[in-house]
C-alpha positions as CSV (number, residue, x, y, z in Angstrom):
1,X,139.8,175.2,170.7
2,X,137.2,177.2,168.9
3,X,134.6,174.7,168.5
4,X,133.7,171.5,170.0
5,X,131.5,168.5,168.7
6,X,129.3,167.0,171.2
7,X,127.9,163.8,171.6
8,X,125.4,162.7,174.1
9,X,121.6,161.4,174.5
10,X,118.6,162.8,173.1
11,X,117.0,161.5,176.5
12,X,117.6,162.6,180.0
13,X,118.5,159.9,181.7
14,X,117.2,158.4,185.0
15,X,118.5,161.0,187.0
16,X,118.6,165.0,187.3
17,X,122.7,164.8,187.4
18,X,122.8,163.6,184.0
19,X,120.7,166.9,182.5
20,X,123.0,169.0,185.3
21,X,126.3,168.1,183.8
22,X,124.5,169.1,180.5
23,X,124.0,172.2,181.2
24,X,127.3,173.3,182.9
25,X,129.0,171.8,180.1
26,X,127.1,174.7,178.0
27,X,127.3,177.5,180.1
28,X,131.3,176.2,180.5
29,X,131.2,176.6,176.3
30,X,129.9,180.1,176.1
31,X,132.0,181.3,179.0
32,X,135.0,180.3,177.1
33,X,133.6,181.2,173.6
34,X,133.8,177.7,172.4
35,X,131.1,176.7,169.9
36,X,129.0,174.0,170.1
37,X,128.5,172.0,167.0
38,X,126.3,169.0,167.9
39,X,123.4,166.8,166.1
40,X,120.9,169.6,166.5
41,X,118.2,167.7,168.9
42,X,115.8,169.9,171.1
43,X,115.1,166.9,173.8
44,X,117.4,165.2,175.9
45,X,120.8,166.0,176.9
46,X,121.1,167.2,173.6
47,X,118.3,169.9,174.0
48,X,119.6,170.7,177.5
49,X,123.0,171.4,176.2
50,X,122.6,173.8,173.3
51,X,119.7,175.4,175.7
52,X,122.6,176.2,178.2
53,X,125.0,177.5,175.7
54,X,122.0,179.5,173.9
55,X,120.8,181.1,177.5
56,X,124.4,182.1,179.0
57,X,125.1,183.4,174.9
58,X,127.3,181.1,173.4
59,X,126.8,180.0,169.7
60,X,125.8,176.8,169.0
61,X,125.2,174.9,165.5
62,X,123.5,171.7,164.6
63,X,123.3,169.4,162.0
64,X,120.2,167.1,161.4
65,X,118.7,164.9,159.0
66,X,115.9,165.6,157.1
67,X,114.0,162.5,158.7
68,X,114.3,164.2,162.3
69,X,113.3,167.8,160.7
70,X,110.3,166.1,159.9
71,X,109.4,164.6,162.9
72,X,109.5,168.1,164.5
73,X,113.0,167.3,166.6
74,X,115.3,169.9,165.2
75,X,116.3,172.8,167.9
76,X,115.2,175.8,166.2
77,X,116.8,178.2,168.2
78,X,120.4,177.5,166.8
79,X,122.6,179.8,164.9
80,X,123.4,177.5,162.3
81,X,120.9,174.9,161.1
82,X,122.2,172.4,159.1
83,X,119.4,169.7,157.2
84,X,121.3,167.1,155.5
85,X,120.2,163.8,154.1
86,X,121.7,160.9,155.9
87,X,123.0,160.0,159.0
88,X,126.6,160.0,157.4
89,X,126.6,163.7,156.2
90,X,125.7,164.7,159.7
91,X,128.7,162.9,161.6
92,X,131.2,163.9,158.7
93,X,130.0,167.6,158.9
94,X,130.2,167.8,162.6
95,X,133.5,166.7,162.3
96,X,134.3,168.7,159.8
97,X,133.3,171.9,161.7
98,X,134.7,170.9,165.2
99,X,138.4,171.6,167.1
100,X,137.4,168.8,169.0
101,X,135.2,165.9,170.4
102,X,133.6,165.2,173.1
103,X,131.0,162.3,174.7
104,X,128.3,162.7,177.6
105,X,126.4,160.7,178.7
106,X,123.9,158.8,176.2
107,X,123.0,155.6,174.6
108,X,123.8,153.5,171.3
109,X,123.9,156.3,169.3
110,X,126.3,158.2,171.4
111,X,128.7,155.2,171.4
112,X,128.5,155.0,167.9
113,X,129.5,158.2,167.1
114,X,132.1,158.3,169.7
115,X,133.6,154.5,168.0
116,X,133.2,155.8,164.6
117,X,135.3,159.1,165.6
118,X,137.7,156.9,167.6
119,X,138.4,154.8,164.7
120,X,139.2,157.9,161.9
121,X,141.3,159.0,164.8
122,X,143.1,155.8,164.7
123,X,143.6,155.7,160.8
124,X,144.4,159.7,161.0
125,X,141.4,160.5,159.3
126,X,141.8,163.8,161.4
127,X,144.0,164.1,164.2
128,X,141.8,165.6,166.8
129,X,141.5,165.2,170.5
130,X,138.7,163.7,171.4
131,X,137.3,163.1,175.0
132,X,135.1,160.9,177.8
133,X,133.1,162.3,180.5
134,X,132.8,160.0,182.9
135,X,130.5,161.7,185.0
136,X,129.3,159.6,188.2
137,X,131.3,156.7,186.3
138,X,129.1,156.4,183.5
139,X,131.6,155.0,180.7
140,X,133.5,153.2,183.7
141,X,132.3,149.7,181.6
142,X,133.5,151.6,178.4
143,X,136.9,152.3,179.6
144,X,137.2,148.4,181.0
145,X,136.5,147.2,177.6
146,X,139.2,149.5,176.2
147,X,141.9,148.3,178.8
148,X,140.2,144.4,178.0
149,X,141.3,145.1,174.3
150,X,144.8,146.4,175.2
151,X,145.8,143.6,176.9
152,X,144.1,140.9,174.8
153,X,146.2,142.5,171.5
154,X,143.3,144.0,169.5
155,X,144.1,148.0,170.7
156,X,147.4,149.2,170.8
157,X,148.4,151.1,173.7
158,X,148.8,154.6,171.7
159,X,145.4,154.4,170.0
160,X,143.5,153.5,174.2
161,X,145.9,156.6,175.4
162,X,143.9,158.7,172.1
163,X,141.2,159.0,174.4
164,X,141.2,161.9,177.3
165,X,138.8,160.9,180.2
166,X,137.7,163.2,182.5
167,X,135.4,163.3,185.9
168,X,134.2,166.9,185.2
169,X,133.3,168.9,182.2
170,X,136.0,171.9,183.3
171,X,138.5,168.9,183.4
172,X,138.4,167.6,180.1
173,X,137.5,170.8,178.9
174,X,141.2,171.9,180.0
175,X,142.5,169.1,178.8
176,X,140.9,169.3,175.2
177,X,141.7,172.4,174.9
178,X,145.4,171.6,175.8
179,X,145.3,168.9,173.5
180,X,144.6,171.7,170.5
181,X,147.3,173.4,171.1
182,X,149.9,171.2,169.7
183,X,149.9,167.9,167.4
184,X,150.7,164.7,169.0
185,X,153.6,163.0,169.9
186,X,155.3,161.3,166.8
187,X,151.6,161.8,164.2
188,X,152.4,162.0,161.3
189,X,150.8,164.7,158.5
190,X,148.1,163.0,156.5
191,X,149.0,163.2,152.8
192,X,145.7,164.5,151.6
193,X,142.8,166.1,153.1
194,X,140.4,163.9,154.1
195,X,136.6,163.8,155.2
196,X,136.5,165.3,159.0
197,X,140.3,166.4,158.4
C-alpha cells in the first residue's frame, strides 16, 4: 500500500479524541511511507491529518475544487495540489491516485464519499480495500445499518464483508495494507479500465 485516500470531517468534532486519532493516523502514514491523498482541507480532521503526516515527513496530496480554493480552505502546505472543477473530479481523482480507502470520523460528506466508494467497489469499478475506523464506536450505527440490510435482502453478504472495520488506525492500517497484497477471493478482472480503477 503506497498511498491511501482518506476520508473524514473538515470539523473537529466535539471532543479532543476525534483530532487525536487524526493525527496518529498521520504520523502512522509517514512512518510507513504511505501517502496521503485526501480532499485537500486545512480545518478539521482533515487539516489535522495532512498536518500530522506533513510534520513527522510524510507526503501528502490533495485535491480540491475550485469553489473551496476560493473560499481560502485549500491546505497550502501539500506536495501535490490538485484544483479541479467539481465535486466529481475530486472523488474520482482521489480514487484514482490511492492503494486504498479509508473513513474517520466526519459527517454527511464523509459518508458520502465512503457510500459512493462502497458502491464502485460493489460493481468492481476498482477492486480496492477500503476501511472503517470505528474509533470510540463512532460508525457503530453505520455498521447496524449494514448488518440491517443483510438480513432484510438488500446487501449481499460478500459486498457487507468488502468493508474492513477496525478499533485503531494501526489496526486497519495492517489490515489495509494486507488487503493490497493480494486480489480478493473469487473477483473477477474488470474488462476495461475504468474511472478510479
Amino acid at each position: 500500500m503506497r498511498s491511501l485516500c482518506i476520508y473524514c470531517g473538515s470539523s473537529l468534532g466535539a471532543q479532543p479524541h476525534y483530532r487525536a486519532v487524526a493525527s496518529r493516523t498521520g504520523r502512522l502514514l509517514a512512518e510507513r511511507g504511505v501517502t496521503l491523498v485526501y480532499g485537500a482541507g486545512n480545518a478539521g480532521l482533515m487539516g489535522a491529518l495532512a498536518d500530522a503526516v506533513l510534520a513527522a515527513g510524510g507526503r501528502a496530496i490533495g485535491a480540491i475544487p475550485q469553489l473551496f480554493v476560493d473560499l481560502d480552505l485549500a491546505h497550502r502546505g501539500l506536495h501535490d495540489l490538485h484544483v479541479v472543477d467539481t465535486m466529481h473530479e475530486r472523488k474520482a481523482l482521489m480514487a484514482r491516485l490511492s492503494d486504498a480507502f479509508m473513513a474517520l470520523p466526519g459527517g454527511i460528506g464523509t459518508l458520502e464519499e465512503l457510500a459512493e466508494i462502497m458502491t464502485w467497489r460493489q460493481l468492481e469499478i476498482h477492486r480496492k480495500p477500503l476501511g472503517l475506523l470505528n474509533h470510540h464506536g463512532f460508525y457503530d450505527s453505520l455498521l447496524a445499518f449494514l448488518d440491517t440490510a443483510v438480513r432484510e435482502g438488500f446487501l449481499p453478504q460478500a459486498h457487507r464483508d468488502l468493508v474492513i472495520v477496525a478499533e485503531t488506525p494501526e489496526r486497519l492500517l495492517d489490515a489495509l495494507a494486507a488487503a493490497c497484497m493480494a486480489p480478493p477471493p473469487g473477483a473477477a478482472p474488470s474488462a476495461s479500465p475504468a474511472p478510479g480503477g
